[in-house]
C-alpha positions as CSV (number, residue, x, y, z in Angstrom):
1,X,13.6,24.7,-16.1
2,X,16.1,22.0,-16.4
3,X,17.4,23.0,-20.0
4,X,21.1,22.6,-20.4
5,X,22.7,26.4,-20.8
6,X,26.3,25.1,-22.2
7,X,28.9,22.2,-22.9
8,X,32.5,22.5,-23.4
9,X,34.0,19.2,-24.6
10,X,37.6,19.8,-23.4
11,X,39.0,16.3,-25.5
12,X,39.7,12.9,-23.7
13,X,41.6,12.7,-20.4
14,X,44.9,10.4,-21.5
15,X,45.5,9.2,-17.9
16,X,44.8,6.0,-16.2
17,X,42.0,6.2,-13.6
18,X,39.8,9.2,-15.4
19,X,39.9,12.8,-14.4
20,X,39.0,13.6,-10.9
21,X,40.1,17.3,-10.6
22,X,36.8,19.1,-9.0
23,X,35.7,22.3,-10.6
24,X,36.1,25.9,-8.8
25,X,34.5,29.6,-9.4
26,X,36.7,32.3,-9.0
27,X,34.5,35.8,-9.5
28,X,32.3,34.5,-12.5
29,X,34.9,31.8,-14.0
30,X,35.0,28.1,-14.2
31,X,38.9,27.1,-13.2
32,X,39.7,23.9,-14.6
33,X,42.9,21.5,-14.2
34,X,42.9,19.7,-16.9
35,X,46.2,17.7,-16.2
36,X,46.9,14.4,-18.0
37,X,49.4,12.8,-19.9
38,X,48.4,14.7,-23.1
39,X,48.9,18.6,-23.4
40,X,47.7,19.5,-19.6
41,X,46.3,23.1,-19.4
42,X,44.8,25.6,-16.6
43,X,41.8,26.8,-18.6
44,X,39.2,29.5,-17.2
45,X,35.9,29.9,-18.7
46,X,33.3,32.3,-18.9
47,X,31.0,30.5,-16.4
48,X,27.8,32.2,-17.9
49,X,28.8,31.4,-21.5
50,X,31.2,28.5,-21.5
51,X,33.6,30.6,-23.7
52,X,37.3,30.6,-22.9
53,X,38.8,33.5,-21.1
54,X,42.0,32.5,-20.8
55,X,44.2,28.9,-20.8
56,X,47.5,27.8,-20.2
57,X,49.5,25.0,-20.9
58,X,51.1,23.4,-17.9
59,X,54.7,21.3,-18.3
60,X,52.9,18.2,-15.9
61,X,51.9,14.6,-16.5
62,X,48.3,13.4,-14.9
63,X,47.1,14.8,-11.8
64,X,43.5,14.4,-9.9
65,X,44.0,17.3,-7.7
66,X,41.8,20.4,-7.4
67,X,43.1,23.8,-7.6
68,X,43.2,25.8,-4.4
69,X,42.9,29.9,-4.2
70,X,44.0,32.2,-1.8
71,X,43.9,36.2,-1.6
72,X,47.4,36.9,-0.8
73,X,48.4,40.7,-1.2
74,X,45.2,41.8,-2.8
75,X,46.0,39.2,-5.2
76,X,43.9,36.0,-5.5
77,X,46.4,33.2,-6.4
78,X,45.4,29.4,-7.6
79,X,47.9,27.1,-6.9
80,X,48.0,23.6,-8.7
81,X,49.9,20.5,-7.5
82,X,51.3,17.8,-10.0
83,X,54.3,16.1,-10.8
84,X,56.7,17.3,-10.8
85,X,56.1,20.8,-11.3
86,X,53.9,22.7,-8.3
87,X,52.3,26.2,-9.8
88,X,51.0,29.5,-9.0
89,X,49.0,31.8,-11.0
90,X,47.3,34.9,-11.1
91,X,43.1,33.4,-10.7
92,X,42.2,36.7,-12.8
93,X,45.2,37.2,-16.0
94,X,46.1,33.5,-15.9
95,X,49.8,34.7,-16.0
96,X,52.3,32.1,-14.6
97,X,53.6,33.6,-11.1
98,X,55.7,30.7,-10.3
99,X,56.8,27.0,-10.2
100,X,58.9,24.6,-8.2
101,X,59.9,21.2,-9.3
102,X,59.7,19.3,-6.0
103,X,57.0,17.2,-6.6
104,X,56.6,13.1,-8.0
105,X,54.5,10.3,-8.6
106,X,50.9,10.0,-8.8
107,X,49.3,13.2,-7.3
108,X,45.8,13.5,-5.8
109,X,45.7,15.5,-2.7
110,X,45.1,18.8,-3.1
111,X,47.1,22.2,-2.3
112,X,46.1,24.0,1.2
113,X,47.2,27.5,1.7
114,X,47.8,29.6,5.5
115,X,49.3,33.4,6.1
116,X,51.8,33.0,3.0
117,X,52.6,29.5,2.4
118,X,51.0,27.2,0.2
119,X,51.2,23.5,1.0
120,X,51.7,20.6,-1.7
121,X,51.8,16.8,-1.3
122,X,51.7,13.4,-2.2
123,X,53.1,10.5,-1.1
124,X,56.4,8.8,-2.1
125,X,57.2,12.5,-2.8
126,X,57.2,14.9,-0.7
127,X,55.6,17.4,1.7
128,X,56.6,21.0,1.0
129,X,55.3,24.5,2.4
130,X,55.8,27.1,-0.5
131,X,56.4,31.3,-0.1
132,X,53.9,32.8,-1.8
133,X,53.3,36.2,-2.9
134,X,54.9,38.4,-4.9
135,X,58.2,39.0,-3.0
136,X,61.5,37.0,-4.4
137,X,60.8,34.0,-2.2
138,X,57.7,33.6,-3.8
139,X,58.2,30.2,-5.6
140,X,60.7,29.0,-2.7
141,X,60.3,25.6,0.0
142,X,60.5,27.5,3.5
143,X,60.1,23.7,4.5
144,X,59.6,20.0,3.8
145,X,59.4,16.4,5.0
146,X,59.2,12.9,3.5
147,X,57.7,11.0,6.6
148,X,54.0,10.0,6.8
149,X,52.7,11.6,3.6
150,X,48.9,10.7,1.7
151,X,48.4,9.5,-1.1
152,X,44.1,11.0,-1.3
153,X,43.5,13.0,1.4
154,X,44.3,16.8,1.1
155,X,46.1,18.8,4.3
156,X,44.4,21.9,5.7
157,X,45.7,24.3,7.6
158,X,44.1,26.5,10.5
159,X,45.5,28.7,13.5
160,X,49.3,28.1,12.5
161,X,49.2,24.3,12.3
162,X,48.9,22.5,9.5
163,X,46.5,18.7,9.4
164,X,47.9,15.8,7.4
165,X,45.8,12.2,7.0
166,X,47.0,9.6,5.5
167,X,45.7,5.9,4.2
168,X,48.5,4.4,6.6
169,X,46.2,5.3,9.2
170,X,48.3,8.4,10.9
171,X,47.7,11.9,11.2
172,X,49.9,14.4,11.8
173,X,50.2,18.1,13.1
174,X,53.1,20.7,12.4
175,X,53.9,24.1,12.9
176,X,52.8,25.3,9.6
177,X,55.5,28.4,9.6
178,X,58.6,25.9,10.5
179,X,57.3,22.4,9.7
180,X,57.8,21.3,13.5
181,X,56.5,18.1,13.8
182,X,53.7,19.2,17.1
183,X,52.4,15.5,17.6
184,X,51.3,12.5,15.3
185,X,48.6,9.7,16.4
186,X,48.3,6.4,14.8
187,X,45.0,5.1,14.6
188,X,43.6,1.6,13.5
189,X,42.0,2.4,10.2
190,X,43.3,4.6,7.5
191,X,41.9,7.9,5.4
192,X,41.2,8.5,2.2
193,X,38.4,11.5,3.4
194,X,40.7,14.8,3.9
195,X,40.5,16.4,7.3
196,X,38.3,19.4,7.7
197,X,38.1,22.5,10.2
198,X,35.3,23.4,11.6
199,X,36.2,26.3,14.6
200,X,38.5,24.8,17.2
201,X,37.7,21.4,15.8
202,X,38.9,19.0,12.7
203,X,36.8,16.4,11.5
204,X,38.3,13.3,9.3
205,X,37.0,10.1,8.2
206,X,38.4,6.7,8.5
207,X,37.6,4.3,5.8
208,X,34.9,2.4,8.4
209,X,32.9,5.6,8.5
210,X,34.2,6.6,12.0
211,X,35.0,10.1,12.4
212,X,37.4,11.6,14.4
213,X,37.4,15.1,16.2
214,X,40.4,16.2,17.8
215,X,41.1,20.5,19.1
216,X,43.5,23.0,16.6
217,X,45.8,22.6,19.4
218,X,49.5,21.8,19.5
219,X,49.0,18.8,21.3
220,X,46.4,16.4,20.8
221,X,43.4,16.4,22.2
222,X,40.8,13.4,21.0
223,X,37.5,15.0,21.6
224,X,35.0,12.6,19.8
225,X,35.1,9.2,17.3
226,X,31.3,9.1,15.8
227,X,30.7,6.4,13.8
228,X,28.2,6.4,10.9
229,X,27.9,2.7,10.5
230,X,29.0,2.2,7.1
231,X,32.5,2.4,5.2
232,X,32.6,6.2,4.1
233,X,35.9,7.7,1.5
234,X,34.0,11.4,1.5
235,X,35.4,14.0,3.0
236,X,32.8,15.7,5.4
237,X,30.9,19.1,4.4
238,X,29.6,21.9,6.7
239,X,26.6,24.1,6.1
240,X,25.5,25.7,9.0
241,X,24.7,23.1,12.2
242,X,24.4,20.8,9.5
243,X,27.5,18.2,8.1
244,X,26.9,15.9,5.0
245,X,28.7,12.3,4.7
246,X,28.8,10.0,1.7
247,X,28.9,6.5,2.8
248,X,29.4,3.5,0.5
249,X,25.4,3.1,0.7
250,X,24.0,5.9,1.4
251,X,24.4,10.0,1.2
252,X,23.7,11.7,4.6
253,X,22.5,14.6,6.4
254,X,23.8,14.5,10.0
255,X,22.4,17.6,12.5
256,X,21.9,17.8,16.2
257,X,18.4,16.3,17.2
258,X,16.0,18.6,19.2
């Protein structure tokens, strides 16, 4: 019927472009990184009600990254990247399961997670893979680089490697258990839009609106470069045989013609 249900006001966001963290359910709660250069805070809320089910305060200046979850042990973890702390914490208690100070500047890309290891990054900073879990390495770097790192676009990880785009126009593939470097390709414009997997397939978005599709393989294998014939910074979304694609004009629906 269109009437509003709840509001939270959650104060004003003390950083310097606005908050950009996107919001994510978790089992009937609203997670929330509210991370700025006032007192930052996880905060979960009763989605139904609004009401607060649990917060936490977070030791982290502004971020615009979005929390990331992952079942990992019959456990469903959310892990949170800012600077310069990198966190873990149980998505139903809130408790605090871990953090790793390895991380600087101004963050935006968001986590990734694959078979134990959670990914965090920005650039000027680092790249780091994370143990996960609740063994003693949870909360350790199994790996990390400094080369070729974004500074919008968040990683993903599929099949054992591990996607990185970045606005310097490169994107990279390791070996997302060692951090082996399988092959990196420079291309002529760079990517804000974060690369996306589709089955065998990633999709990312230059700034022009040209999308490249390359195989999950350890070597590189261009498959496609589809241009949508406008500048586009969205990242691509999949719903059945259908993808969706927010230009600098226009919002599109893109689907195989009969």
């Amino acid at each position: 019927a269109g009437q509003r249900v709840w509001a939270r006001n959650l104060g004003p966001a003390d950083n310097p472009y606005g908050h950009a963290s996107s919001l994510v359910v978790h089992r009937g709660r609203l997670l929330i990184q509210y991370d700025h250069f006032g007192p930052s805070r996880l905060i979960a809320l009763d989605a139904a009600t609004g009401d607060t089910v649990w917060e936490q305060e977070r030791e982290v200046g502004a971020s615009w990254a979005t929390p990331v979850l992952a079942t990992v042990g019959g456990r469903t973890e959310v892990y949170l990247n800012a600077e310069p702390f990198v966190m873990a914490f149980d998505a139903e208690t809130g408790e605090r399961l871990w953090r790793n100070e390895c991380m600087g500047g101004e963050v935006g890309p968001s986590p990734a997670y694959f078979d134990g290891l959670a990914f965090f990054t920005t650039d000027y900073a680092t790249l780091a893979a994370i143990h996960t879990g609740g063994g003693e390495q949870a909360g350790v770097i199994a790996w990390q680089t400094d080369e070729e790192l974004p500074d919008v676009s968040s990683p993903v990880a599929a099949d054992g490697l591990l996607f990185v785009a970045t606005s310097a126009s490169a994107v990279s593939c390791y070996d997302a258990r060692t951090g082996e470097l399988c092959w990196r390709e420079l291309f002529d414009e760079g990517f804000y839009a974060s690369p996306v997997v589709v089955g065998n397939r990633v999709y990312v978005t230059d700034f022009k609106g040209r999308t490249r599709v390359f195989a999950v393989a350890r070597e590189y294998q261009a498959l496609a470069a589809n241009e949508l014939g406008e500048p586009a910074m969205g990242t691509l979304a999949f719903r059945g045989n259908r993808a969706y694609l927010r230009g600098t004009r226009y919002l599109y629906c893109l689907a195989e013609v009969p």
